[in-house]
KOLKE-628992 format. One record per residue: x, y, z of N, C-alpha, C in turn; residue in three letters. Coordinates in pm, whole numbers, padded with zeros to 5 digits, always signed. Layout:
! KOLKE-628992
@n_xx = X	n_yy = Y	n_zz = Z	ca_xx = X	ca_yy = Y	ca_zz = Z	c_xx = X	c_yy = Y	c_zz = Z	resn = ala .
...
//
This chain:
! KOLKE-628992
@n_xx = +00085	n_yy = -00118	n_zz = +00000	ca_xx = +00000	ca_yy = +00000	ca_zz = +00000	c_xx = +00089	c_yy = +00123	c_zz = +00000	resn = unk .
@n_xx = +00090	n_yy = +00218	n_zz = -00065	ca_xx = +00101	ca_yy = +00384	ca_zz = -00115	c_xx = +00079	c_yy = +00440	c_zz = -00037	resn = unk .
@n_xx = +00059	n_yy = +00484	n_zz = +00084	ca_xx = +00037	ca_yy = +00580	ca_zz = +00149	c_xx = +00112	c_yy = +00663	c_zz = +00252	resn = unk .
@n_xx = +00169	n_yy = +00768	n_zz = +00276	ca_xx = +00257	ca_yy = +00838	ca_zz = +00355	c_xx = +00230	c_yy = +00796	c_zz = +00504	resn = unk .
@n_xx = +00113	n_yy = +00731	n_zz = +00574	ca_xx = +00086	ca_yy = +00643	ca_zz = +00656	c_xx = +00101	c_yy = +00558	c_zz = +00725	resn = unk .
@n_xx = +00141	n_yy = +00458	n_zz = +00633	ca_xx = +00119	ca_yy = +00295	ca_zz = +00630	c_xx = +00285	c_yy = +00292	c_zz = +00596	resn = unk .
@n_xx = +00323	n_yy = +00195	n_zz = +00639	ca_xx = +00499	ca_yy = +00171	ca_zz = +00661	c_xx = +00493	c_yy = +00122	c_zz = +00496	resn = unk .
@n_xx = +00603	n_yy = +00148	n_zz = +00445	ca_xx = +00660	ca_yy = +00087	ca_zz = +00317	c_xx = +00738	c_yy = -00008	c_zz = +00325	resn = unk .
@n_xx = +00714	n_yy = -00119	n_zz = +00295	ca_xx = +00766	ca_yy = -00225	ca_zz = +00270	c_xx = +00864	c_yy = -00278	c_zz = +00078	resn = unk .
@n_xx = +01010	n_yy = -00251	n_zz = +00132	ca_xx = +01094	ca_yy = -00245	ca_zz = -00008	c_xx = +01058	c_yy = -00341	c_zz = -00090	resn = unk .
@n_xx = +01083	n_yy = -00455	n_zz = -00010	ca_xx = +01109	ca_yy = -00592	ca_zz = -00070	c_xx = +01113	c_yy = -00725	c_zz = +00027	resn = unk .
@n_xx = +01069	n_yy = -00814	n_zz = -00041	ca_xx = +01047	ca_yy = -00962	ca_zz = -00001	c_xx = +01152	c_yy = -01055	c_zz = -00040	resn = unk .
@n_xx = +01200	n_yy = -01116	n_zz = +00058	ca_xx = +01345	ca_yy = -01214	ca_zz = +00063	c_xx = +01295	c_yy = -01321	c_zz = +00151	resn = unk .
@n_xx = +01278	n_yy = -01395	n_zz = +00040	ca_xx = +01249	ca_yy = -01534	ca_zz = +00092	c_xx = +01423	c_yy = -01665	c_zz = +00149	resn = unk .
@n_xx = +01433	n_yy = -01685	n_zz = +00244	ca_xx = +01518	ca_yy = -01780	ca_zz = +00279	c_xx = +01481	c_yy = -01934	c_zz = +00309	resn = unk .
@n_xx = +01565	n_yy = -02061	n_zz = +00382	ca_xx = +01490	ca_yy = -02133	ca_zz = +00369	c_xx = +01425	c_yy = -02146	c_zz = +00519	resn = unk .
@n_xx = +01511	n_yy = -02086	n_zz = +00610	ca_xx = +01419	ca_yy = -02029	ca_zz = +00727	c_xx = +01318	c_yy = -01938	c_zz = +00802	resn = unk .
@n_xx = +01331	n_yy = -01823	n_zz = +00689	ca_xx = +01258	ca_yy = -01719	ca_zz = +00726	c_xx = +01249	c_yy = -01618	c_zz = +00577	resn = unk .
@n_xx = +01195	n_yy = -01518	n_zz = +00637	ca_xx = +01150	ca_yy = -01386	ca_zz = +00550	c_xx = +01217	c_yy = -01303	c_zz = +00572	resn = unk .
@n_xx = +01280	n_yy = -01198	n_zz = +00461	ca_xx = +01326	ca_yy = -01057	ca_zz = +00519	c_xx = +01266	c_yy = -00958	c_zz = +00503	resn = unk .
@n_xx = +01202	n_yy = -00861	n_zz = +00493	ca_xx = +01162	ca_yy = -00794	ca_zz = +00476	c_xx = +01204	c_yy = -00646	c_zz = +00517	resn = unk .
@n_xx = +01310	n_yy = -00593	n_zz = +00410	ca_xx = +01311	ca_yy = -00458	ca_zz = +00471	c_xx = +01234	c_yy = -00335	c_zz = +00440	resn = unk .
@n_xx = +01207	n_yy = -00273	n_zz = +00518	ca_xx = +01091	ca_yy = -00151	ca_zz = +00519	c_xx = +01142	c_yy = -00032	c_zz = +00620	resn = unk .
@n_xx = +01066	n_yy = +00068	n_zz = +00579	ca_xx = +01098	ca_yy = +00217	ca_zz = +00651	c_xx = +01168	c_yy = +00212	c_zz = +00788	resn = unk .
@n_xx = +01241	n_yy = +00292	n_zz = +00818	ca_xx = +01261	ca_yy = +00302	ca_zz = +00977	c_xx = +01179	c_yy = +00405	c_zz = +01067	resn = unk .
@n_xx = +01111	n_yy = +00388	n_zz = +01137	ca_xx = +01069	ca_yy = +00421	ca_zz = +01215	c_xx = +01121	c_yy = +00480	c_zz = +01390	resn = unk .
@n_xx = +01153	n_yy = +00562	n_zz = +01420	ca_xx = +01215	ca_yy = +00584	ca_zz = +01577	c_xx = +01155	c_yy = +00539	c_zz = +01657	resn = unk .
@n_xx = +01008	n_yy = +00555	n_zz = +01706	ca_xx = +00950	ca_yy = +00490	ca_zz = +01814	c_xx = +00831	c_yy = +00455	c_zz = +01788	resn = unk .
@n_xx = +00783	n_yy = +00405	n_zz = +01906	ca_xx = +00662	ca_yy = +00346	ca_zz = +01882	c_xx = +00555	c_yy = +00463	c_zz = +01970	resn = unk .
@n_xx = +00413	n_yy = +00471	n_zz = +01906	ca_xx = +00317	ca_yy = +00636	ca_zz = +01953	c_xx = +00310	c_yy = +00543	c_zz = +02130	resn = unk .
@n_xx = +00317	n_yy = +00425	n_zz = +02167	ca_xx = +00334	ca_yy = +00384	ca_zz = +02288	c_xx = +00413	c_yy = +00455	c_zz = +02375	resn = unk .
@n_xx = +00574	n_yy = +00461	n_zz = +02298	ca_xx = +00648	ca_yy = +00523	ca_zz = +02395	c_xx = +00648	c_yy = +00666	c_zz = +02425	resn = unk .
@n_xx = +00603	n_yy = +00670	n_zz = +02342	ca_xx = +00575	ca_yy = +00872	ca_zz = +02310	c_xx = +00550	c_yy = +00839	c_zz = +02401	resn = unk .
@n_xx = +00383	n_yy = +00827	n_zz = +02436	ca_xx = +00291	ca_yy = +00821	ca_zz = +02512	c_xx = +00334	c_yy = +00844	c_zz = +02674	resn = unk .
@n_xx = +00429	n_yy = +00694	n_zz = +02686	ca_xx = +00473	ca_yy = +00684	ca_zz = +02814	c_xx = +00561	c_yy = +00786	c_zz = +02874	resn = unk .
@n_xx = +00661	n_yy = +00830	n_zz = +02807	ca_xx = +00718	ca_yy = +00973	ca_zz = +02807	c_xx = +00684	c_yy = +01096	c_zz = +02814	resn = unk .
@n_xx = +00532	n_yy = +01054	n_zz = +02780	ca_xx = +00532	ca_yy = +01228	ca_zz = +02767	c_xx = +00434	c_yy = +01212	c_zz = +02955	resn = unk .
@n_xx = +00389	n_yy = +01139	n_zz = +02978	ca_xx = +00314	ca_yy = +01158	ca_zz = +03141	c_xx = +00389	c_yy = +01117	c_zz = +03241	resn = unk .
@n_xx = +00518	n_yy = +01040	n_zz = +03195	ca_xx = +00635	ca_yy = +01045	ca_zz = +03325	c_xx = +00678	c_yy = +01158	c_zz = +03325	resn = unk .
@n_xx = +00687	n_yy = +01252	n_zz = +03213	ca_xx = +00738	ca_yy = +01392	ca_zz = +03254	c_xx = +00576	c_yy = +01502	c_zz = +03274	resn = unk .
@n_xx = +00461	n_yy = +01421	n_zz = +03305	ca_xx = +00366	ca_yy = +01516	ca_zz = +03324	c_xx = +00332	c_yy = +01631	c_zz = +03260	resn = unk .
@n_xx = +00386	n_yy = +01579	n_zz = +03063	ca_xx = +00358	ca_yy = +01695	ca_zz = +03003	c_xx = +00205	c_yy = +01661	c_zz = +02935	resn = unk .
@n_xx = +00195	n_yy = +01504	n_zz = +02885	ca_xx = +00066	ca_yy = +01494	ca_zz = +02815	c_xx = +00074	c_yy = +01553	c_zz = +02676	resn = unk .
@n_xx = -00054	n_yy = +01545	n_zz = +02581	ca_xx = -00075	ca_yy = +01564	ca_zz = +02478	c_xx = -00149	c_yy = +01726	c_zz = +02473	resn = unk .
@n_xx = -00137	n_yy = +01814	n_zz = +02368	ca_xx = -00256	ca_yy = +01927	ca_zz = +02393	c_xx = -00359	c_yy = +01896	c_zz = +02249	resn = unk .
@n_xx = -00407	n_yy = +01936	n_zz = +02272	ca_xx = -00555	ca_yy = +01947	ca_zz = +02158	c_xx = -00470	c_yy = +01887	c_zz = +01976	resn = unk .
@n_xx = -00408	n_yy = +01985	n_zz = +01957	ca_xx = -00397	ca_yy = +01989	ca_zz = +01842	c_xx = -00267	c_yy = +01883	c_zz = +01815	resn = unk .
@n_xx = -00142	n_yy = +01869	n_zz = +01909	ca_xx = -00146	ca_yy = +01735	ca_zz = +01887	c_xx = -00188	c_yy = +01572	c_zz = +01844	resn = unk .
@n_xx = -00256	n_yy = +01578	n_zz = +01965	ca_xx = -00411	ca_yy = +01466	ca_zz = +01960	c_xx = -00437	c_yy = +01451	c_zz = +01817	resn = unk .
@n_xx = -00485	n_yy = +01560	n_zz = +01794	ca_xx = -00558	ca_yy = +01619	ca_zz = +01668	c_xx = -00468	c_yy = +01563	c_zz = +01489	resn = unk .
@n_xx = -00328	n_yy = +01573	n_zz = +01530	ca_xx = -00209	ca_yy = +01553	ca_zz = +01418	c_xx = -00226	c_yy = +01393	c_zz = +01433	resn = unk .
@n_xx = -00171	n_yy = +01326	n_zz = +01544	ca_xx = -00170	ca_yy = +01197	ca_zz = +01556	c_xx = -00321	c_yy = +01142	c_zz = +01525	resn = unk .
@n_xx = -00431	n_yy = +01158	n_zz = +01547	ca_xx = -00512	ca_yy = +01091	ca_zz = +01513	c_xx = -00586	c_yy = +01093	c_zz = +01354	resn = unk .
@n_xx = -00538	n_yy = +01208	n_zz = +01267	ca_xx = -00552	ca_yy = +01246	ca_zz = +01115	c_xx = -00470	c_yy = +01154	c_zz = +01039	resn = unk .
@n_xx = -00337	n_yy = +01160	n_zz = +01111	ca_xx = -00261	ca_yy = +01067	ca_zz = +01054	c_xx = -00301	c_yy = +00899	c_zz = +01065	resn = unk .
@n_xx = -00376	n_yy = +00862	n_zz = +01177	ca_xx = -00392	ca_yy = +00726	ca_zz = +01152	c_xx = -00500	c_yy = +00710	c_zz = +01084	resn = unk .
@n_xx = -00614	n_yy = +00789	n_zz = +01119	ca_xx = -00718	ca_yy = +00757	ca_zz = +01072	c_xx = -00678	c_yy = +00786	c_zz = +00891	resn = unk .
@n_xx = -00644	n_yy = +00884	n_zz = +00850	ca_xx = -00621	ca_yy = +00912	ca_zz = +00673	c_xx = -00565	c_yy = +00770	c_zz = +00666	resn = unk .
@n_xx = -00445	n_yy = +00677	n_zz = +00756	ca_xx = -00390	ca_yy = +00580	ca_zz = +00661	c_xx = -00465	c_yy = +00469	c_zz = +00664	resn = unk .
@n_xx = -00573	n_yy = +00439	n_zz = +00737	ca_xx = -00702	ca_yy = +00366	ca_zz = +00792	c_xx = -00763	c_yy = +00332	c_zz = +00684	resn = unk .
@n_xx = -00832	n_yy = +00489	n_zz = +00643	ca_xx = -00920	ca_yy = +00495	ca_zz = +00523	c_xx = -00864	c_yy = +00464	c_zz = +00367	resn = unk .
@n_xx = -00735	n_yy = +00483	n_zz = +00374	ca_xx = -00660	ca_yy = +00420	ca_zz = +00240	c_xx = -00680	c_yy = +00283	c_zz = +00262	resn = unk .
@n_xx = -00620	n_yy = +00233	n_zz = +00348	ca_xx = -00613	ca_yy = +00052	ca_zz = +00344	c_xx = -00797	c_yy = -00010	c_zz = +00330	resn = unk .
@n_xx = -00902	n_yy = +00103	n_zz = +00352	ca_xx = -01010	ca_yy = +00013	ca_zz = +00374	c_xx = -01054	c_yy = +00090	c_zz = +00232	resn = unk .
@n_xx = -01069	n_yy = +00185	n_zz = +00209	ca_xx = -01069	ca_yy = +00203	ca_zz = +00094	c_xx = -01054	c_yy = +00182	c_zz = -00068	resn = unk .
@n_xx = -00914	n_yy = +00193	n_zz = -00050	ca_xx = -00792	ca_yy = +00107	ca_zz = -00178	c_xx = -00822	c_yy = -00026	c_zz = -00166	resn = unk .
@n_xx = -00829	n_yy = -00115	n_zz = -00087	ca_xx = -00794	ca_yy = -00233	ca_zz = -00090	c_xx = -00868	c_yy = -00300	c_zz = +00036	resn = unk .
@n_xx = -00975	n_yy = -00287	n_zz = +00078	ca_xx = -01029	ca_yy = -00327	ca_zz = +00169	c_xx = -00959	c_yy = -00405	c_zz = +00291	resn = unk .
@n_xx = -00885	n_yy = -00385	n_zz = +00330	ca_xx = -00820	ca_yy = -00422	ca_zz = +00423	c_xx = -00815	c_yy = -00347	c_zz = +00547	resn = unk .
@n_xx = -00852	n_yy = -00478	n_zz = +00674	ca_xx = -00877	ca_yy = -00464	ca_zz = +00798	c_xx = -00738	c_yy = -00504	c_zz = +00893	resn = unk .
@n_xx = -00684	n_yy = -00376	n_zz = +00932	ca_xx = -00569	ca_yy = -00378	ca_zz = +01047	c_xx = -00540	c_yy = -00505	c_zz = +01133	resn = unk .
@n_xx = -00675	n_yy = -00529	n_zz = +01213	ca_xx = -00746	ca_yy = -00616	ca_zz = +01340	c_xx = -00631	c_yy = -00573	c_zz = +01437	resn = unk .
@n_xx = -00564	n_yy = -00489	n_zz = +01441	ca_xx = -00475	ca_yy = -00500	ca_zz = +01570	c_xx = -00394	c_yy = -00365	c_zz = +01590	resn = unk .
@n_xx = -00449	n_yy = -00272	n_zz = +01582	ca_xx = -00448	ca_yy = -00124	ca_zz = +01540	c_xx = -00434	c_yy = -00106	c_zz = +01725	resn = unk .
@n_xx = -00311	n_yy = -00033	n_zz = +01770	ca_xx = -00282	ca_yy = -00037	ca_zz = +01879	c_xx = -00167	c_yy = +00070	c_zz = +01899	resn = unk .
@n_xx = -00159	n_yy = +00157	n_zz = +02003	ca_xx = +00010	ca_yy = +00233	ca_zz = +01990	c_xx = +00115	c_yy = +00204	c_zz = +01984	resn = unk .
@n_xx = +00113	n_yy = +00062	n_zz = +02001	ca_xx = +00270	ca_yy = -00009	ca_zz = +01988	c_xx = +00267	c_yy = -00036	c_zz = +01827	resn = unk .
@n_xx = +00138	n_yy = -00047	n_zz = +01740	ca_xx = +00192	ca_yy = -00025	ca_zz = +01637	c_xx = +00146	c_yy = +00058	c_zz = +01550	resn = unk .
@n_xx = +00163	n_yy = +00140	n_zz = +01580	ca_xx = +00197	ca_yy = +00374	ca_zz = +01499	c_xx = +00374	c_yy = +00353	c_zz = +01556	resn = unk .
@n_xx = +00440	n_yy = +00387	n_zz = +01446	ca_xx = +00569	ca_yy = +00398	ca_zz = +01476	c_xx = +00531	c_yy = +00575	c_zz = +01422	resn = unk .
@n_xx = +00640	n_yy = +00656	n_zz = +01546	ca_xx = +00658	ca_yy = +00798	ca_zz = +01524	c_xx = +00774	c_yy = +00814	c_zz = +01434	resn = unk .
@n_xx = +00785	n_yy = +00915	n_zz = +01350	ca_xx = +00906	ca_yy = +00978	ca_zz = +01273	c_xx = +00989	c_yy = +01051	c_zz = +01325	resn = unk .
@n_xx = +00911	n_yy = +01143	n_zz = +01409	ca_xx = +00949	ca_yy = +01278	ca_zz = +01449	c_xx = +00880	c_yy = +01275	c_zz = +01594	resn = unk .
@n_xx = +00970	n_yy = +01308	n_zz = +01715	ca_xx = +00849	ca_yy = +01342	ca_zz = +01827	c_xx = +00827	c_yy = +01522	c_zz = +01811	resn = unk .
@n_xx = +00854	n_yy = +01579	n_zz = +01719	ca_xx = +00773	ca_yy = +01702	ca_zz = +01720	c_xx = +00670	c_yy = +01717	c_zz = +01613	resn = unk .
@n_xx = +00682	n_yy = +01667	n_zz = +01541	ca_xx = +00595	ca_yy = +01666	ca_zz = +01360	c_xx = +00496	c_yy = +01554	c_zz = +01390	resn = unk .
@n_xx = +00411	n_yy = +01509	n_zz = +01484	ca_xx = +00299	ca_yy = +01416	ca_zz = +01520	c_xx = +00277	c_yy = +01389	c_zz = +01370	resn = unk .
@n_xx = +00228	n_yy = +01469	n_zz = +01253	ca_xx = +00172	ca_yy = +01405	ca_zz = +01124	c_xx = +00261	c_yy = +01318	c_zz = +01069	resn = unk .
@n_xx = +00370	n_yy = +01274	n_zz = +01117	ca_xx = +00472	ca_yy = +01186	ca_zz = +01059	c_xx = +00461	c_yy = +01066	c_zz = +01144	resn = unk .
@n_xx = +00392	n_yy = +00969	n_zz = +01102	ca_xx = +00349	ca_yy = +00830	ca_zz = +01133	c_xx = +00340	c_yy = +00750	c_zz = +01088	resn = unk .
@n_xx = +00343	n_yy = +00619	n_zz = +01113	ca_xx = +00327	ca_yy = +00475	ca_zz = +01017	c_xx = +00280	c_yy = +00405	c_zz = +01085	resn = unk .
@n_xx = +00139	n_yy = +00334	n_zz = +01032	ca_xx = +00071	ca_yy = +00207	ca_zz = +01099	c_xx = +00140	c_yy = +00096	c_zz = +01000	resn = unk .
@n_xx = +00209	n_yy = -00006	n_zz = +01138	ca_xx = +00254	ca_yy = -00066	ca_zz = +01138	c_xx = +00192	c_yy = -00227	c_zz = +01178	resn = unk .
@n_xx = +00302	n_yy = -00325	n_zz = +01180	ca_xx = +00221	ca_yy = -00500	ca_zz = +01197	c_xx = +00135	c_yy = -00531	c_zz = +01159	resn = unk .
@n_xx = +00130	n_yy = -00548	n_zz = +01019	ca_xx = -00002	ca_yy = -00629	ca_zz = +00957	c_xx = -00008	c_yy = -00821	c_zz = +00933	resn = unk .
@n_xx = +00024	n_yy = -00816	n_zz = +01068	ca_xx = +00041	ca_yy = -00941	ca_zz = +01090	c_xx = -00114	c_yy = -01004	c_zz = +01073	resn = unk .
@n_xx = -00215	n_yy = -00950	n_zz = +01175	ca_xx = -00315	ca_yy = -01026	ca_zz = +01168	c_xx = -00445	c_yy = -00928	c_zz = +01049	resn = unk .
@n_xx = -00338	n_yy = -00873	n_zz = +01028	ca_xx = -00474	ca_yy = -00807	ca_zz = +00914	c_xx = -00502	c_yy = -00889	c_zz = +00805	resn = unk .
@n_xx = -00633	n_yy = -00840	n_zz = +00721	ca_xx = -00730	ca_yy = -00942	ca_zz = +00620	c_xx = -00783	c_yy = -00860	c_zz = +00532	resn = unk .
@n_xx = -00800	n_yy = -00931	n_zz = +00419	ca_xx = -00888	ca_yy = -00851	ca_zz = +00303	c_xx = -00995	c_yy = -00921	c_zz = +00296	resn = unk .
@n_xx = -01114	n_yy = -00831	n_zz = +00298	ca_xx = -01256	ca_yy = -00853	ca_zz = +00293	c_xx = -01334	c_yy = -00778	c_zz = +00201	resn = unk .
@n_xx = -01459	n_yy = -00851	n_zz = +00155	ca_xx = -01544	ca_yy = -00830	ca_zz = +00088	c_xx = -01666	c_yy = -00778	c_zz = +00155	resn = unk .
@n_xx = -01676	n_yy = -00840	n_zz = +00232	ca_xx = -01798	ca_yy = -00857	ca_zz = +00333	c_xx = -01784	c_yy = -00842	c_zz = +00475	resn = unk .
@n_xx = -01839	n_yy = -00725	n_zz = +00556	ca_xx = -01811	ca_yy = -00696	ca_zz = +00663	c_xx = -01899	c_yy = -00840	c_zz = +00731	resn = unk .
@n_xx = -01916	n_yy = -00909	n_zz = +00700	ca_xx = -02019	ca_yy = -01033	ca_zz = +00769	c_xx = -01925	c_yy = -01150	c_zz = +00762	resn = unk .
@n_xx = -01823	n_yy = -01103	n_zz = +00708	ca_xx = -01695	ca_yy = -01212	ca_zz = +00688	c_xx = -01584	c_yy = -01190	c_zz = +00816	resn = unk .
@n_xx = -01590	n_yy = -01087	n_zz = +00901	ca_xx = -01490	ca_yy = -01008	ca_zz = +00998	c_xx = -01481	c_yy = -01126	c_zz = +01082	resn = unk .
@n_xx = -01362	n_yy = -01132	n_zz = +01153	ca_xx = -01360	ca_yy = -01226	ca_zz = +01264	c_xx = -01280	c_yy = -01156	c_zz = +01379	resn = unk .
@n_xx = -01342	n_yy = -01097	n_zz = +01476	ca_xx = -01210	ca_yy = -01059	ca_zz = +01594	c_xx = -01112	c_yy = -01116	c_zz = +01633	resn = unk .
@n_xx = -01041	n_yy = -01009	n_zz = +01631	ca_xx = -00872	ca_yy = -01088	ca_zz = +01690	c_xx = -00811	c_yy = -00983	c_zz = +01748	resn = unk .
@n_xx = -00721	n_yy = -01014	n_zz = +01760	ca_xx = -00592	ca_yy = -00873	ca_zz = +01802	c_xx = -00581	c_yy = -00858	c_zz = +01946	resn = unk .
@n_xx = -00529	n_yy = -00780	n_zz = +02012	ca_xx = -00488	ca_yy = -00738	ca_zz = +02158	c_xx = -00635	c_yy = -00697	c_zz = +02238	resn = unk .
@n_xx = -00649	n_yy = -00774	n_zz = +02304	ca_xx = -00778	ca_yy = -00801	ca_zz = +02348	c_xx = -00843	c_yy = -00656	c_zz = +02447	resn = unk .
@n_xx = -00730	n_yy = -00613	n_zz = +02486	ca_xx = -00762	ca_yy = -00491	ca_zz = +02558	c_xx = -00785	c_yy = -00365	c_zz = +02486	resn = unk .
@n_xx = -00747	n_yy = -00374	n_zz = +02314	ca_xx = -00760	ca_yy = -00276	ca_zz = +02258	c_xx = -00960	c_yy = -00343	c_zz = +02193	resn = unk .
@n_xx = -00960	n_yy = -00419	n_zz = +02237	ca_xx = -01079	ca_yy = -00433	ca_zz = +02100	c_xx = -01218	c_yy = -00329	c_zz = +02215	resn = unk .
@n_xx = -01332	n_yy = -00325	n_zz = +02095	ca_xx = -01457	ca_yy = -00308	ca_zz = +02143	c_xx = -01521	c_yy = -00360	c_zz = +02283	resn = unk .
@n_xx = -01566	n_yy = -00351	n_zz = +02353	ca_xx = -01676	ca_yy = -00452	ca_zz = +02435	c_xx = -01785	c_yy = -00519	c_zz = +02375	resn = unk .
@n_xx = -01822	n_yy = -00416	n_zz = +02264	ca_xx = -01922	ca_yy = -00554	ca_zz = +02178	c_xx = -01873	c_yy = -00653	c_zz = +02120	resn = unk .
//
């Protein structure tokens, strides 16, 4: 997937043990931000918030959009940050358990159980 968003992935290297896959670098994860920024009791302000959540949600709507594809595991450990001052510089990351669908009647929950819905 194309999107300033969504991590870029170069290329696929198949071995006879494993996969390589190299892709973008990323500095941290929006987790650690996170944790950093309320051990120093600074927190997020409005328009922060505001940068980080445009950015996931815009790369959201490409993957379900473009190509119907569902994250299932959309979490802060995986938004890798670019920049800790430029919040719009982000990448949703681990599409480990994500799926392409046709049919929202086809969905099956999964992912980090504490991030999901209660329904």
């Amino acid at each position: 997937m194309n999107h300033e968003n969504i991590i870029k992935v170069f290329d696929l290297m198949e071995f006879k043990n494993f996969l390589l896959m190299p892709m973008e670098i990323g500095k941290f994860s929006l987790m650690q931000l996170i944790k950093q920024r309320f051990r120093n009791k600074k927190g997020f302000n409005e328009e922060e918030v505001a940068q980080i959540m445009k950015g996931v949600l815009e790369g959201l709507n490409h993957m379900h959009s473009t190509r119907k594809i569902l994250h299932r595991d959309l979490k802060p450990d995986n938004v890798l940050m670019i920049s800790k001052t430029d919040f719009s510089k982000l990448k949703i990351i681990d599409f480990g358990m994500a799926t392409e669908i046709d049919d929202i009647q086809d969905f099956v929950s999964c992912g980090t159980w504490t991030y999901q819905p209660p329904e």
